[in-house]
N, C-alpha and C positions, 0 to 999 in steps of 0.2 A: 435681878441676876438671871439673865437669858430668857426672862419671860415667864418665872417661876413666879406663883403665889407665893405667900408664907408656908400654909400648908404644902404645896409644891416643892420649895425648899426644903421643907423640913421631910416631907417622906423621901425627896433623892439623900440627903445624908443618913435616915435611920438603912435604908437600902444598900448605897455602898459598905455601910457596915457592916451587914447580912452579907453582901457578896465575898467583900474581899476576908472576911472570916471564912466563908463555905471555900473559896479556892485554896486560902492557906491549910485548912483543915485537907481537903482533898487530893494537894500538894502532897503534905509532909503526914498525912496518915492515909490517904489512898480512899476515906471516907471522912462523909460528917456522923456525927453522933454525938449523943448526950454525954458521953464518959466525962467530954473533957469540958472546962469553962469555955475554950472558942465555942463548941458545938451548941451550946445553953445560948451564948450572946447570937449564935447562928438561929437558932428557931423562933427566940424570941424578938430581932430582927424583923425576922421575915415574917412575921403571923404580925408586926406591927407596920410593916410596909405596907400589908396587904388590905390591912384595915385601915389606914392611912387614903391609901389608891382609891378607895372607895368614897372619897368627899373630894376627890377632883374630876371638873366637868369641863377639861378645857377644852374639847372637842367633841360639847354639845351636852346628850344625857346617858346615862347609862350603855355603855359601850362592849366591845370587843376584849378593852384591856380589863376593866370590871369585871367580866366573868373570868378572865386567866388570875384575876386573886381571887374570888370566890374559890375557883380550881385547886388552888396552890393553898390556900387555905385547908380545904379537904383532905388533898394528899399531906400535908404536912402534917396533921393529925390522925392519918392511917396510919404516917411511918414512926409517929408519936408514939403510938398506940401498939404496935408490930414491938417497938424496942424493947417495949415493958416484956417482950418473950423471950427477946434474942437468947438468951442462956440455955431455953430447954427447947426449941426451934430452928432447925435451918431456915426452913419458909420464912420465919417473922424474922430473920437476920437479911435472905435477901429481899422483903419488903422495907426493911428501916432504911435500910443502904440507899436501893434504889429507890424510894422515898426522896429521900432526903435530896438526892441528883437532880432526879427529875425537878424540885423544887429550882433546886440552881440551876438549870436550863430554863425554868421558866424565867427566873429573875431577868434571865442574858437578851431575852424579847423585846422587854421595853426597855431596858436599858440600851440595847446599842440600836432601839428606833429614836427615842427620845435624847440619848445625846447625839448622835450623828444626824439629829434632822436638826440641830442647832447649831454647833460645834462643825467647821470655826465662823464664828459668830460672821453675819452678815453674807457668808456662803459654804453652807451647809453641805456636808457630803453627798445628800442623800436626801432626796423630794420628799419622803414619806416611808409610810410599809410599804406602799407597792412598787414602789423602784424597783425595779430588776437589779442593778447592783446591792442594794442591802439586803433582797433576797437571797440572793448568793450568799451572802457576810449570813445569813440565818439558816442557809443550808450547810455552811463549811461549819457553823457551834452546834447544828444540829449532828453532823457526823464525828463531832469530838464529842458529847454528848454518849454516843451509838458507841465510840470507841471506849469512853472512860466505865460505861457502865459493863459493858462485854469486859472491863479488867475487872471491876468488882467483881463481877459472877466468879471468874477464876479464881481470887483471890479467897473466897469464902467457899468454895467449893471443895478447896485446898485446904483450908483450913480446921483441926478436927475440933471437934465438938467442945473440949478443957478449954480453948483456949479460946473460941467464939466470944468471952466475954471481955479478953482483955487485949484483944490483937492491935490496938491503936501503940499500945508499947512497944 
């Protein structure tokens, strides 16, 4: 399947899973987090994506995308770790938050390097990362990215203190 290993295969599905949870989630609650069952299949996803990512070498050894899950692994256990405050903390509310984003911006890296350097199959959108056209495609998720998290900020800042623990409702 497009040059995937087994493992290969199998961390792009545990992957899109984590994605398209984090965007539904960020969709229709404006965040991810633990409250709900999406946010649970969301972390748990992505902390198996990440570990996953790190038993593939298909371009060579120990890489660039290896440390961005090392990365995303960490953060994803700050905002882990931050959530367990949200009720008595603004600060640990917008650490989960942004947390958790920044986690889904990381995902959107190698996913739209890794399918659009394949896809459609035999001529590919896009040479590599360093095309200039998919750098553009990573600076336009980079400024949706800059815009959805500047709404978090507002939205929590808005938000008083009683209600910080149930505002996904």
């Amino acid at each position: 399947m497009l040059g995937l290993s087994a493992l290969g295969t199998g961390h792009t599905a545990i992957a899109l899973v984590a994605v398209l949870s984090g965007f539904a989630m960020s969709l229709r609650f404006g965040r991810i987090g633990t409250d709900l069952a999406l946010g649970k299949i969301y972390i748990a996803c992505t902390a198996l994506a990440c570990l996953t990512s790190l038993g593939i070498f298909m371009h060579g050894g120990f890489n660039v995308a290896h440390s961005l899950a090392l990365i995303t692994l960490v953060v994803l256990g700050i905002a882990l770790a931050a959530g367990r405050h949200r009720d008595t903390s603004r600060a640990a509310t917008y650490v989960e938050t942004l947390g958790y984003s920044t986690t889904l911006f990381f995902h959107m890296i190698p996913a739209l390097n890794e399918t659009f350097t394949r896809i459609p199959v035999g001529a590919p959108l896009f040479t590599g990362p360093d095309d200039p056209a998919l750098q553009r495609v990573f600076g336009f998720v980079f400024l949706t990215y800059l815009l959805g998290i500047g709404l978090q900020v507002r939205h929590i800042w808005r938000t008083p203190l009683q209600m910080r623990r149930t505002w996904l409702a």
